[in-house]
C-alpha distance (Angstrom), angle and dihedral (degrees) to the residues before:
residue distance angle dihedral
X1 . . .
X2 4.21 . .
X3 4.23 79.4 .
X4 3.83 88.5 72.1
X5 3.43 104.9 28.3
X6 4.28 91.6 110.3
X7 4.40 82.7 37.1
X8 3.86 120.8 138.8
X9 3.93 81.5 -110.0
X10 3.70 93.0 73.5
X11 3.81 95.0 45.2
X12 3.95 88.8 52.0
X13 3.61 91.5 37.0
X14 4.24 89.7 60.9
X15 3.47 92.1 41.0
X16 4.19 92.9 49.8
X17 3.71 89.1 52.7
X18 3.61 98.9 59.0
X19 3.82 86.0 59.4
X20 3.60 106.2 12.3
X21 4.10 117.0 73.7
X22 3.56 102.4 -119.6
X23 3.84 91.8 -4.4
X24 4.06 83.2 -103.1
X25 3.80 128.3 78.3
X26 3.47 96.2 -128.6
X27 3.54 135.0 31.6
X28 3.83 104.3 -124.4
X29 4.06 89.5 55.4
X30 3.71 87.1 56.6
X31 3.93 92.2 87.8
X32 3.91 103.0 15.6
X33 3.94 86.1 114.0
X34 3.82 128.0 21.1
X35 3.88 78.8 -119.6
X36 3.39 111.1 37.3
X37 4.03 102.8 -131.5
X38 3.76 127.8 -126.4
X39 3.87 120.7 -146.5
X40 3.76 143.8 -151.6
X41 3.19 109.7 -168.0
X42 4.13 147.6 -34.8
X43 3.58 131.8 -125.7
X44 3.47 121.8 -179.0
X45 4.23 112.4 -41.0
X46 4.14 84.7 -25.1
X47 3.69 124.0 99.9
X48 3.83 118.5 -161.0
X49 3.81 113.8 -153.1
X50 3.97 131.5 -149.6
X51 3.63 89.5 -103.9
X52 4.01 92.7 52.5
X53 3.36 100.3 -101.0
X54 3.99 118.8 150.5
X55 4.10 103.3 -148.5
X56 3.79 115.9 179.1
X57 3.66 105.3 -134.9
X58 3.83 134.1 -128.1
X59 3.94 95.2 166.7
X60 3.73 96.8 79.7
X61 3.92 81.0 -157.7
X62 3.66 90.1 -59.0
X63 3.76 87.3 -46.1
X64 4.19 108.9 -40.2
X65 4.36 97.0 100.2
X66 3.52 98.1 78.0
X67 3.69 85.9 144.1
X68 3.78 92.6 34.0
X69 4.02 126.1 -128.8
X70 3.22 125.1 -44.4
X71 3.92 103.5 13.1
X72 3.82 107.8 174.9
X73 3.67 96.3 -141.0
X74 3.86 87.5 46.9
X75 3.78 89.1 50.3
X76 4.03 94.1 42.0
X77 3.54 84.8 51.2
X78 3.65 93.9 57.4
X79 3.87 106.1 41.7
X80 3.44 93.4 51.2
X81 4.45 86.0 46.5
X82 3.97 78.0 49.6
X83 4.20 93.5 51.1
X84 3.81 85.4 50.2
X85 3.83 111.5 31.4
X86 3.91 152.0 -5.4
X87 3.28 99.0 -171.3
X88 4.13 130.3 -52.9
X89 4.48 98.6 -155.3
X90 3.91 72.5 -128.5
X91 4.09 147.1 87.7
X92 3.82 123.2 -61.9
X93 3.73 131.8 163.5
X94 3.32 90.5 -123.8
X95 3.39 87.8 73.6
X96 3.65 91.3 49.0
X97 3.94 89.7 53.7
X98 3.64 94.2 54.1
X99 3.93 92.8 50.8
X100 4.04 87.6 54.5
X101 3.37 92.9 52.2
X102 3.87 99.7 52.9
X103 3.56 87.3 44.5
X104 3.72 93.6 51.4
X105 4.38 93.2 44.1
X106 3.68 93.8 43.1
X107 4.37 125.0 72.5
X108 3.65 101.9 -128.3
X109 3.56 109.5 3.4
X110 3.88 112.3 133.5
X111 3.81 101.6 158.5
X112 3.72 140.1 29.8
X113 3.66 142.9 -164.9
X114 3.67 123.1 -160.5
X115 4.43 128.5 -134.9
X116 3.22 138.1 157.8
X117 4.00 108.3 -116.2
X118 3.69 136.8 18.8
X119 3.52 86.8 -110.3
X120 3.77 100.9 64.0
X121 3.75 96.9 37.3
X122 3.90 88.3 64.5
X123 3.51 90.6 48.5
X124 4.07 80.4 52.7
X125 3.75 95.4 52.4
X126 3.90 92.3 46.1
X127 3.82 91.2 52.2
X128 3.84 87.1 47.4
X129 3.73 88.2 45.6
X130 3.88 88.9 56.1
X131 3.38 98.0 38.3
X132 3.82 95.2 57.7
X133 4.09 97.7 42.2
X134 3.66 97.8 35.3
X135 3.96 86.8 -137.3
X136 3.65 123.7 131.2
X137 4.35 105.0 -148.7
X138 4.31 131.9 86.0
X139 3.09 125.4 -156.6
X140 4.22 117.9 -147.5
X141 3.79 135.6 164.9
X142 3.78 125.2 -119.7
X143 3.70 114.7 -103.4
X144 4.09 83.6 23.3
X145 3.98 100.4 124.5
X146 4.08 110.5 -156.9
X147 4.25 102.6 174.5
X148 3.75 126.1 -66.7
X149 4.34 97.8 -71.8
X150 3.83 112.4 137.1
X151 3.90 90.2 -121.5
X152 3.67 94.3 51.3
X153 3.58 105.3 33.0
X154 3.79 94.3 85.6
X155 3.87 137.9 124.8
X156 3.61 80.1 -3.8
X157 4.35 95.3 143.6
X158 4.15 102.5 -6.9
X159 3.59 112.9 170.0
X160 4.01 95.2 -162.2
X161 3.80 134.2 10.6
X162 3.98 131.3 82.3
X163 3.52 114.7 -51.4
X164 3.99 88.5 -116.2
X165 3.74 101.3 44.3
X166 3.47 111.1 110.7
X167 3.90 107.6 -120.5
X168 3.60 125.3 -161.0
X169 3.83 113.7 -129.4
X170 3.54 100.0 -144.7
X171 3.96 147.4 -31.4
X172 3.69 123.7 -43.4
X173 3.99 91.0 46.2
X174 4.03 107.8 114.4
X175 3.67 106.3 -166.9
X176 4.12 93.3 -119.0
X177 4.34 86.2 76.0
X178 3.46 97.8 57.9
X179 3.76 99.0 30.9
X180 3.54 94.2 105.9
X181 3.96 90.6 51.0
X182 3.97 110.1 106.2
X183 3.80 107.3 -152.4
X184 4.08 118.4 -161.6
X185 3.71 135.7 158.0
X186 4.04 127.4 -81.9
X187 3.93 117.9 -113.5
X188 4.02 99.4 21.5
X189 3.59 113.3 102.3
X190 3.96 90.5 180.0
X191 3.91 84.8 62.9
X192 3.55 90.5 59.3
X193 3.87 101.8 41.8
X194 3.82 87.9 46.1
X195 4.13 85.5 51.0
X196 4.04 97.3 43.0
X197 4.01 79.5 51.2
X198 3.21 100.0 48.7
X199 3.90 95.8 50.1
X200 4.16 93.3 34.0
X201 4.02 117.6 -172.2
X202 4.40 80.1 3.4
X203 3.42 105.6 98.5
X204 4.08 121.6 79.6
X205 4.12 95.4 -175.4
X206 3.77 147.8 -11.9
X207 3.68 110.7 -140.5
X208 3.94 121.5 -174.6
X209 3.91 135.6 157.8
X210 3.84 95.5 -107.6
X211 3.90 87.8 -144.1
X212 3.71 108.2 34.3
X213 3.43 95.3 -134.4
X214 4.04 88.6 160.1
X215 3.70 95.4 75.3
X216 3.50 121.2 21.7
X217 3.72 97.0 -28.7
X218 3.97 93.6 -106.1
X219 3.55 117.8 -161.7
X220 4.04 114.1 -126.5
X221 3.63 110.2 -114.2
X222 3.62 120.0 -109.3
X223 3.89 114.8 -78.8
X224 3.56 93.3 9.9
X225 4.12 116.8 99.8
X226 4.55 81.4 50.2
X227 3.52 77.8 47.1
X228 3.69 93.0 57.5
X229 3.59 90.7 41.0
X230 4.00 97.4 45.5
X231 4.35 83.1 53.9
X232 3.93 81.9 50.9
X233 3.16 96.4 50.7
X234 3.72 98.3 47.6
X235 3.77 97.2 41.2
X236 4.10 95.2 41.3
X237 3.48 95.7 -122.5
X238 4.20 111.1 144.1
X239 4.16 109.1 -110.0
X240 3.72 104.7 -131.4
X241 3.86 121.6 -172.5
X242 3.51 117.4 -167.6
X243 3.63 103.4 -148.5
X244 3.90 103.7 170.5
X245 3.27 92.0 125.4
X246 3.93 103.1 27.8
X247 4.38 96.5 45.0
X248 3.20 109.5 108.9
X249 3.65 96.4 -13.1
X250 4.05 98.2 82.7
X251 3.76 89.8 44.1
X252 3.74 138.7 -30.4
X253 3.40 79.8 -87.0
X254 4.06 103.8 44.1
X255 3.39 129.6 -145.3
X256 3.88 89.6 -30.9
X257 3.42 85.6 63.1
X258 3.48 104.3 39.1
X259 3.85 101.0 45.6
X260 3.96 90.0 35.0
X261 3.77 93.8 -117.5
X262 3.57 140.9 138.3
X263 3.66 117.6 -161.6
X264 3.68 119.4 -177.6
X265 3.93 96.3 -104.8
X266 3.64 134.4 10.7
X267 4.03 129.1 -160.4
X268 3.69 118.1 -142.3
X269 3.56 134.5 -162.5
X270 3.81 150.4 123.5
X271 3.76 98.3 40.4
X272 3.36 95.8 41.6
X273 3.28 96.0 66.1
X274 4.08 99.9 50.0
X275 4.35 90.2 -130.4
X276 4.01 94.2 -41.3
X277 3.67 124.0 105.9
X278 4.03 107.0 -91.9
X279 3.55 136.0 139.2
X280 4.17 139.5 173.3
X281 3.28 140.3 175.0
X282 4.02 122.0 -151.8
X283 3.48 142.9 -174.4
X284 3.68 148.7 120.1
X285 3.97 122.0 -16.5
X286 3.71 91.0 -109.9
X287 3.80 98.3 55.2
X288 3.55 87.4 78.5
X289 3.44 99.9 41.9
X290 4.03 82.7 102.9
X291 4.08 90.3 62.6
X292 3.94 91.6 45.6
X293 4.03 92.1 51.5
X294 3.89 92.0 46.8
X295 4.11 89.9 -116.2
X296 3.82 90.9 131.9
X297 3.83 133.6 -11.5
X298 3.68 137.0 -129.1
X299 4.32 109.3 -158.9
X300 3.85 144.5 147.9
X301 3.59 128.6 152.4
X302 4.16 97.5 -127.9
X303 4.42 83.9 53.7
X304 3.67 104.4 120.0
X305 3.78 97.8 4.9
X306 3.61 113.8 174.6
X307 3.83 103.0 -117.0
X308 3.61 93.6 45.2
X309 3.84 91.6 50.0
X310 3.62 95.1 46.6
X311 3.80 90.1 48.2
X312 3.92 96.0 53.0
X313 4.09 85.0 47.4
X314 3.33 93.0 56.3
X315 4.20 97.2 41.5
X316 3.84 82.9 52.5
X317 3.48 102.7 51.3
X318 4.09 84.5 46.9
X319 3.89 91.2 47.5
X320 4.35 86.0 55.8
X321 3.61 96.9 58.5
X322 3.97 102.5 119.0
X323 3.51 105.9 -103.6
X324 3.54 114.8 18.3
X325 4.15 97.3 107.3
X326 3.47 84.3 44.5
X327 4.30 82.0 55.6
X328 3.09 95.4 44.3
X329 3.99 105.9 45.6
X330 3.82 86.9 53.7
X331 3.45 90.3 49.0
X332 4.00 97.6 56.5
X333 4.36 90.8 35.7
X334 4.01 81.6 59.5
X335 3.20 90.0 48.0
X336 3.86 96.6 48.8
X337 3.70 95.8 46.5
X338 4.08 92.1 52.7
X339 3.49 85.7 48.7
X340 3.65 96.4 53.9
X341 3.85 96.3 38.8
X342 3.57 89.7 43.4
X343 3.85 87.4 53.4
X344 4.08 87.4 51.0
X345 3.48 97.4 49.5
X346 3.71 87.7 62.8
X347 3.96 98.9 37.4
X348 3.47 94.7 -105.5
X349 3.18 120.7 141.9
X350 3.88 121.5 -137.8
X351 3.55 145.1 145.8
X352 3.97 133.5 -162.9
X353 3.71 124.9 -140.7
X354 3.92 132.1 -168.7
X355 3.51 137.1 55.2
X356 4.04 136.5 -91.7
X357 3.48 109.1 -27.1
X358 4.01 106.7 1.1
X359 3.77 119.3 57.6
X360 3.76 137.9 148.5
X361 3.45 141.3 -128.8
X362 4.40 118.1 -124.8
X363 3.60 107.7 -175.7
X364 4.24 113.2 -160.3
X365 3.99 88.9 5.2
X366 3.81 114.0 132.4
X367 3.41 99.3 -175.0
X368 4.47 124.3 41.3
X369 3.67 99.0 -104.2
X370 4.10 115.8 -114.7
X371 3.46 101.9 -147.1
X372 4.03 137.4 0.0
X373 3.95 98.4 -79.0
X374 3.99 95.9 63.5
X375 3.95 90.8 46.3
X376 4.03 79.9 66.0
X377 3.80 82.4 68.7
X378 4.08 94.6 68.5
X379 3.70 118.9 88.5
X380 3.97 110.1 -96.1
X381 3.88 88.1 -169.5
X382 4.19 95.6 58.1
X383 3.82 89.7 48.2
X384 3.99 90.0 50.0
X385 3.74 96.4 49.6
X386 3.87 80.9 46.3
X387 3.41 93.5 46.8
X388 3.73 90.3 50.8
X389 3.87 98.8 44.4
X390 3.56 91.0 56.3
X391 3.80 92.4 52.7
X392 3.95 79.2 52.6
X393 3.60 91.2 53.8
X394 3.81 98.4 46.5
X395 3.73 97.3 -90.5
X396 3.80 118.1 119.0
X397 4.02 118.0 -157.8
X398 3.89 147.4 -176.2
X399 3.59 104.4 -97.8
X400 4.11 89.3 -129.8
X401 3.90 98.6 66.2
X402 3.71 87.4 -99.3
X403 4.61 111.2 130.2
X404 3.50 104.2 -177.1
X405 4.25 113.0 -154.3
X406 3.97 122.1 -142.4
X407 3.79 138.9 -178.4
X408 3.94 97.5 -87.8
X409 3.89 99.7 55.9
X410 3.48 97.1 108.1
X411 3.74 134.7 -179.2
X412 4.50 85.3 -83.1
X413 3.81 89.1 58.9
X414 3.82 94.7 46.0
X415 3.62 92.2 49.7
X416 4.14 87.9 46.9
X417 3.86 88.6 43.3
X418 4.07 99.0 51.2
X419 4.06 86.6 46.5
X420 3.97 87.4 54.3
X421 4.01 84.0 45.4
X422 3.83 101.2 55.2
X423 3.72 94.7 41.4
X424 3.95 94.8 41.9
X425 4.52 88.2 52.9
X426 3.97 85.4 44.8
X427 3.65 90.4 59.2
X428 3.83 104.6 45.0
X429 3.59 84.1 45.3
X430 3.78 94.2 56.8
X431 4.14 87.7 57.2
């Protein structure tokens, strides 16, 4: 980083923090690069940076660009939403359209709701959770990140503690708002049966990312997410995937489709959305039934805005094309398998975890970790002096190990991208 270190970004960066909280609009960019980067514009998988730099991008904006900046279907899309509408805090057909078309891409998915971010939607599908079972508990996994709320926002990245104590996340939590949040380990189905047990006819839902793409992107274990829904089923607790980051990014059809699975509801986010603020959640018919009898509600007056809507129509009519998952998965394996016999080649030892077009990094890991707690094992220092030769190199990355693979990566950025790689693993090795 000592190229930058008299950039534009750190002259914008003082001048944001003497009226900008934390200089960053949210927390977890605060520390993504030693100096947190300021950008023009984006075209494409490139970023361009206030100090001119051309970066190609595996962050997808922490997910959202799965068709990249700039898309000129996305962006005819919009203007002509913008000619038309804003928003009306009433009924169009576009949002009509957009429900159809989830319901068409997705196995199982009869109804939909619409929000804004991935954060309120799960607060949606836990109220709809409650409001169907009458019971008061939730069940997450540690490492298992569900949006910034106090009463989910727990155990999210502990570094001590049982595996099932429910850890605060940060200040501002008092215990009493996440006192009905049940907090197990990932991957061990006899944790969860003992728990569902233990708190009989308690628990409304069990809600977990079923690729836990928020730390380390471990892979679930064979048998175990029907496992979790099987216990579900038999104790009456709502399934719940969080898919924010796995809708329509594993397949058309998400993790649903991709592990062949149909929980009761499903959160959706990021993706969905194409890079502008939209969120759903979706399920069977007779989740909602609570909504329809007036039992509970589900409101906001930016749900279903017109931009939004026309955006996430337009990203999912992009995202059908035949052949662009097929693109884009052998776009990100490439990617892993330079990585990790770039990493041999220079006696490093590394392994990649995830699947299609989200995988992480585990530097001095042996074995793919199961579950947050053995992804603490890797070495955080290799994948930051990674991190940071890449961004040396051209190549701009999550600061977690996390690269994130959309529809414009072609075969240009690949070639740019396994350059970056073999020079970035012959420099740490050289330390």
């Amino acid at each position: 980083m000592q190229p930058l270190a008299n950039s534009r970004s750190v002259a914008l960066h003082q001048k944001a923090e003497q009226v900008l909280a934390m200089g960053v609009s949210s927390g977890m960019r605060r520390r993504a690069t030693p100096i947190p980067l300021y950008f023009e514009r984006g075209a494409g998988p490139y970023f361009y940076t206030a100090d001119g730099r051309k970066l190609l991008d595996y962050t997808l904006g922490w997910g959202p660009l799965i068709v990249g900046n700039n898309h000129p279907r996305l962006n005819a899309a919009i203007a002509a939403q913008l000619a038309r509408s804003y928003t009306f805090g009433a009924q169009q057909e576009l949002e009509l359209q957009v429900a159809t078309a989830m319901t068409k891409a997705v196995p199982g998915l009869e109804q939909v709701i619409f929000s804004n971010t991935g954060s309120e939607a799960v607060q949606a599908a836990i109220r709809l959770a409650r409001a169907t079972t009458g019971r008061p508990l939730v069940i997450k996994f540690e490492g298992h990140y569900h949006g910034w709320m106090n009463n989910v926002l727990v155990s999210y990245h502990p570094t001590g503690g049982a595996a099932n104590q429910a850890q605060p996340a940060c200040g501002g939590q008092p215990e009493p708002e996440y006192s009905q949040t049940l907090v197990l380990p990932w991957n061990e189905l006899a944790a969860l049966e003992t728990a569902l047990e233990a708190y009989r006819g308690q628990v409304a839902g069990v809600i977990t990312e079923p690729l836990l793409a928020n730390s380390g992107c471990c892979e679930p274990a064979p048998g175990y997410l029907e496992g979790v829904l099987k216990l579900c089923r038999e104790h009456g607790a709502v399934s719940i995937f969080d898919e924010v980051i796995t809708g329509f990014r594993l397949a058309l059809g998400g993790a649903r489709e991709y592990y062949g699975l149909t929980p009761d509801l499903s959160v959706y986010g990021k993706a969905l959305g194409g890079g502008f603020s939209f969120a759903a959640v979706g399920g069977r018919a007779e989740m909602f039934d609570c909504l329809r009898d007036g039992h509970t509600i589900h409101a906001g007056t930016y749900n279903g805005n017109s931009i939004c809507l026309a955006a996430a129509q337009a990203t999912l009519e992009i995202l059908s094309e035949p052949g662009v998952y097929d693109a884009m998965n052998q776009h990100g394996q490439r990617l892993r398998d330079t990585l990790q016999s770039a990493a041999s080649e220079c006696d490093l030892e590394l392994l990649t975890t995830g699947a299609g077009t989200v995988f992480s990094l585990h530097f001095s890991l042996s074995a793919p970790p199961r579950n947050y707690r053995e992804t603490l094992s890797a070495s955080a220092e290799l994948r930051q002096q990674f991190q940071l030769a890449m961004l040396e190199a051209g190549v701009y990355l999550l600061p977690d190990g996390r690269w994130y693979v959309g529809a414009t990566h072609d075969a240009a950025a690949l070639d740019l991208a396994s350059t970056a790689i073999r020079s970035s693993f012959s420099t740490i090795a050289s330390f």
